[in-house]
N, C-alpha and C positions, 0 to 999 in steps of 0.2 A: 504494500500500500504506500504510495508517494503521499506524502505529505504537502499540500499548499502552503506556500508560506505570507501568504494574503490572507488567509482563515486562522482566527484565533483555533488555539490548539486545546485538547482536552486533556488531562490523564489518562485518558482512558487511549489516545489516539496514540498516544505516545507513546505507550506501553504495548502496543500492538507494535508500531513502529520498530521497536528495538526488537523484539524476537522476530518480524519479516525480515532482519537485517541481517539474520545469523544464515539465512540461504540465498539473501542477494546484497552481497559486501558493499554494493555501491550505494545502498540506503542510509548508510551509515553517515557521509554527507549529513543527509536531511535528517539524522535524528539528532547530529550534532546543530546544525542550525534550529530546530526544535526546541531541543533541550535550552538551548543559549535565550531563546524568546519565553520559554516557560519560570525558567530560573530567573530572567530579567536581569543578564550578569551580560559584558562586552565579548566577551569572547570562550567557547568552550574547546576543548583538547581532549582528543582521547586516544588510545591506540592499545593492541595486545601484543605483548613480545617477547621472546624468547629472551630472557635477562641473562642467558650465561654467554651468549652468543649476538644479543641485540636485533635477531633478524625477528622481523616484524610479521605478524598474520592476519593482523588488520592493522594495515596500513595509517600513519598518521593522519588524523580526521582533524579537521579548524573549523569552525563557524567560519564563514567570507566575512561575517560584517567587520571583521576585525584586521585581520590580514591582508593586503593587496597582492602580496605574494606569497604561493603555495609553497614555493623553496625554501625561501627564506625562514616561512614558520615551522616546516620541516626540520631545517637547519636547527633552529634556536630550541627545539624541544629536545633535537635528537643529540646537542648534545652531553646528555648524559645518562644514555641508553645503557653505557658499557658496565654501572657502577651501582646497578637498580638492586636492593634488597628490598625483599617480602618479611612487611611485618608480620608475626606471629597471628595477629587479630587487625583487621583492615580499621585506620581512625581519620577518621576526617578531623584537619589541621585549616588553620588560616594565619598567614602571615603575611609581611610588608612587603612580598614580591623578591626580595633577593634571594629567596632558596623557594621550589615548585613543592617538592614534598618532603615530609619531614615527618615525623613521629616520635613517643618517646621510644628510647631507648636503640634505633636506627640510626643509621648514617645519615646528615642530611647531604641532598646532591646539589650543588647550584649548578642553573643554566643560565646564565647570564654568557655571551658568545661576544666578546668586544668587536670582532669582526662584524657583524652588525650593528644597525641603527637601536639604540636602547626604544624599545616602545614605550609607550606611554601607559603601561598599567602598573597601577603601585599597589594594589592589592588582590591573592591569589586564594582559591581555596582548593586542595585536591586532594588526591586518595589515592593509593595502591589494590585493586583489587585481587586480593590472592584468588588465583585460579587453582594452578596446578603446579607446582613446584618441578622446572625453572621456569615456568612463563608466569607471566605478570600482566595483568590489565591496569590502564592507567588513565585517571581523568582528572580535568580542571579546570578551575572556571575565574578567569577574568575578569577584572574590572578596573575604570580611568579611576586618575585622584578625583577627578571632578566628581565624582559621582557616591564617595565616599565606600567607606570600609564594609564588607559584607551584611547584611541585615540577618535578623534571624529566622525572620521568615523563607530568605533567600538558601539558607542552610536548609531548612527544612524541605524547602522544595526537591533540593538534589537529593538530599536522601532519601526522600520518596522512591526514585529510582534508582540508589546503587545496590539493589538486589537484584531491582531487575539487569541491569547491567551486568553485574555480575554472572550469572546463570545465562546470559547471553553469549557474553564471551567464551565461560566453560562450553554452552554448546558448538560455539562457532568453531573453538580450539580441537574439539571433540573430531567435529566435521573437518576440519582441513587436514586430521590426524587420518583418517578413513580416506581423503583426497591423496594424500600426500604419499600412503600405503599402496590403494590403488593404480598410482604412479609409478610406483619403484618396481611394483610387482610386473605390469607391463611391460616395462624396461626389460624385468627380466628374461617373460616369458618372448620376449624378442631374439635373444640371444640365444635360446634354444635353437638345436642342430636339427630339431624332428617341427613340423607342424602340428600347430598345438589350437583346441576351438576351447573356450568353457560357457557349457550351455546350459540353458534351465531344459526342464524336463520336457517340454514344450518346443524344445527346436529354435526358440529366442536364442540367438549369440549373442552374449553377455562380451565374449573379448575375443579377438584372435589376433596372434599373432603376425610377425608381417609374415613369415612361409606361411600362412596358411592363408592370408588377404592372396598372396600371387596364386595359389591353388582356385579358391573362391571365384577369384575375376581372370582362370582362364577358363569357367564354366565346363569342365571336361568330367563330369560326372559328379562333382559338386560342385552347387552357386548358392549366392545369397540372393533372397528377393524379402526385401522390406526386413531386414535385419533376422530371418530366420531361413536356417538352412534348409538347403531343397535339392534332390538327387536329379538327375536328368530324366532316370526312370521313375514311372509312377511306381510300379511294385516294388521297386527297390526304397524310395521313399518313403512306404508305406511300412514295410522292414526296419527300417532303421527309426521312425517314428515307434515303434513298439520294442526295439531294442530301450530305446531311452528310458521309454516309462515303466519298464522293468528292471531296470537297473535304478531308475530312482526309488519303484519300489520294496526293491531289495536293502536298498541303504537305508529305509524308514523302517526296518523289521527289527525289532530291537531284540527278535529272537534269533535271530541270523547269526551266526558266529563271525563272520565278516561280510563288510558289503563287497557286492557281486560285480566283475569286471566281465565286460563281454566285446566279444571281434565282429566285425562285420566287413565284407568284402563289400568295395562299392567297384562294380563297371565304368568303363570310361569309352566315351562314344571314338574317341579317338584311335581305339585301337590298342594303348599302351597297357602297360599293367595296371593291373586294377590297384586302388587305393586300398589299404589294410585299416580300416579304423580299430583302434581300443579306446574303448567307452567304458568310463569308472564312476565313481562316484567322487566329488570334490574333495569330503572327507577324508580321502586317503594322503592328500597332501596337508598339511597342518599349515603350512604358511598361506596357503592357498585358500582355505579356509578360514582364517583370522581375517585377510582381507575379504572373502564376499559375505560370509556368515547369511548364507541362504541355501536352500535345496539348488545343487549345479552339480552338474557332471564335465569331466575331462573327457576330453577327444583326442591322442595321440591319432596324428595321420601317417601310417607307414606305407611301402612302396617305394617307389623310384621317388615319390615325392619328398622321402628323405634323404635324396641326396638334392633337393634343389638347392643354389646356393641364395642365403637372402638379400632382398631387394636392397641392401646396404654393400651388396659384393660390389656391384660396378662401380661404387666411390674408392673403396677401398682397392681394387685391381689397379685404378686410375695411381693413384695415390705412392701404394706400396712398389706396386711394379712398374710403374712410369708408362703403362699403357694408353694410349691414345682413345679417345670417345669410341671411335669405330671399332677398335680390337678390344676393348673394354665391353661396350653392346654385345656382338658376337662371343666373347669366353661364359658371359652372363646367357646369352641364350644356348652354345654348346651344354651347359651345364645343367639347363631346362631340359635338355632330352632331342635340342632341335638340331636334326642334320645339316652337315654345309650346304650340300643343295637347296635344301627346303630354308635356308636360310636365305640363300642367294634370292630364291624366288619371292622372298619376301621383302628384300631389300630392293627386289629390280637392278642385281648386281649380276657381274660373271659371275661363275663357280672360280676361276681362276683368281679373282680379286678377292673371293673368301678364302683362297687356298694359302695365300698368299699373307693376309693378313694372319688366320692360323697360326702360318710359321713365325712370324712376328709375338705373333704372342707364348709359342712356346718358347720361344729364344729370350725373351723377356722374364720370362715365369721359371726359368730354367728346367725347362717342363725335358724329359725324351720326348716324350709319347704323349698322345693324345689323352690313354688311359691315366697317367700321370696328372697331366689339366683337369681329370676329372674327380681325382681322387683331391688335388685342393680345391676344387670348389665347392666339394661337399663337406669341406669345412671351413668354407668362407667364412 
């Protein structure tokens, strides 16, 4: 929900506000410019960050009315990111502007940055909200000399919010923790030598790898259509539709002694060998599990589809073996399974210009043999 900032504001809006904020980062703007109008204070700050490291997961937030520039109040908060301690019990403090926060028995931090213009606010109130130890949430709220020292009404009003603040942030941190897994794990299952799918029981693909994106979109007896796998053949699809949902039902049998792995051969219009699926249950990998923590099954793709080399081989061919775009293309589809001729013909080249190139690139690769080229691409 976007807030107006022409529309006096509620409590009630506000507080909606800050948890829409926890699934779309960039509301956080307008809950900060809210917040600032609600509290009736010059300028509000807040951000959540990794305090042993400083790196930041909700990005430094300002009220505009205050700021003219976004760096500069980036600058003057951040710094003193590197020296952030979490009080025991979170306490709101008000002081004369020359230290941001401060508590007893803490360090206090100043940010005063002389490389900047000194602003014009002479009095400060803010908080550390403990999250989760090492990150730290952090807010504060501004105001001119003119306009005199915090009110107590004006205290009261933030407080209103720093639970809900708080519980925001935890979930936000929650969430980028789940973002940030889901990332790493991708990464990894990129790196894998075998084509990898993980699907719901359903036939939805949840992730694939990049071998298994170049399998997908060469439609040769598997493709995707609208984010769920689909065989060439209907009977075979139909097959492998009923492998799934017995192997997921095997995983939900809590009498089962283990959940059940199963193979399926899929055809391929093309002629080559057929693809080998194993189909498991997600369970059986624990990392893998921590990351989707939902009913999903693995799809290892074996076949000659494991030795495809992945769609990151032709940067690296270029790269490690000083191969040229052209003999870089070609080692990359050699290693897809495509013959020089049928290569040629795809290129609208001689067979002699691919033969040619070839040699180039075993002489390159310090390849003998062709078999040789093939056995490193299958460990691109």
């Amino acid at each position: 929900m976007r807030l107006d900032p022409q529309k006096p504001i509620s409590e009630q809006d506000l507080t909606l506000a800050i948890y829409d904020a926890v699934a779309c980062p960039e509301l956080w703007a307008d809950v900060a410019n809210a917040l600032q109008r609600f509290v009736l204070c010059d300028t509000v700050d807040f951000m959540l960050l990794d305090g042993s490291t400083g790196d930041q997961i909700i990005e430094h937030i300002s009220s505009d009315d205050f700021y003219e520039q976004r760096d500069d109040a980036a600058h003057y908060l951040g710094t003193n990111t590197r020296g952030a301690r979490t009080p025991a019990k979170p306490t709101l403090v008000s002081n004369d502007g020359q230290q941001l926060f401060t508590s007893s028995g803490c360090k206090r931090h100043p940010i005063r940055n002389p490389l900047l213009p000194r602003p014009d606010i002479a009095y400060t109130i803010g908080m550390h909200l403990a999250v989760a130890a090492p990150f730290v949430g952090r807010i504060s709220c501004g105001q001119r000399a003119l306009r005199g020292p915090f009110q107590e009404e004006q205290r009261q009003r933030l407080n209103a919010f720093l639970p809900h603040l708080q519980r925001a942030m935890a979930l936000r941190l929650a969430l980028w923790q789940i973002q940030e897994g889901t990332r790493l794990l991708a990464d990894a299952l990129d790196c894998l030598p075998n084509p990898m799918l993980v699907l719901e029981p359903s036939g939805t693909v949840l992730h694939a790898n990049e071998r298994a994106q170049t399998i997908l979109q060469a439609n040769d007896g598997l493709t995707l259509r609208q984010r769920h796998i689909e065989t060439t053949d209907r009977q075979t699809g139909r097959r492998l539709m009923a492998v799934l949902r017995d192997v997921a039902m095997a995983a939900d049998d809590t009498a089962a002694a283990a959940p059940t792995s199963r193979t399926l051969k899929i055809e391929r219009p093309s002629g080559r060998p057929p693809y080998r699926l194993k189909i498991q249950p997600a369970r059986h990998n624990p990392e893998l599990w921590q990351i989707i923590q939902r009913q999903a099954l693995t799809v290892l793709i074996g076949g000659d589809a494991a030795a495809y080399p992945s769609p990151r081989c032709e940067e690296m061919l270029r790269t490690r073996y000083r191969l040229t775009p052209a003999e870089a293309a070609l080692a990359s589809a050699f290693g897809k399974g495509v013959s020089l001729r049928e290569y040629a013909e795809r290129r609208a080249i001689s067979v002699q210009t691919v033969r040619f190139q070839m040699k180039q690139v075993l002489a390159k690769t310090e390849c003998a043999r062709q078999a040789d080229l093939a056995r490193l691409l299958a460990n691109c």
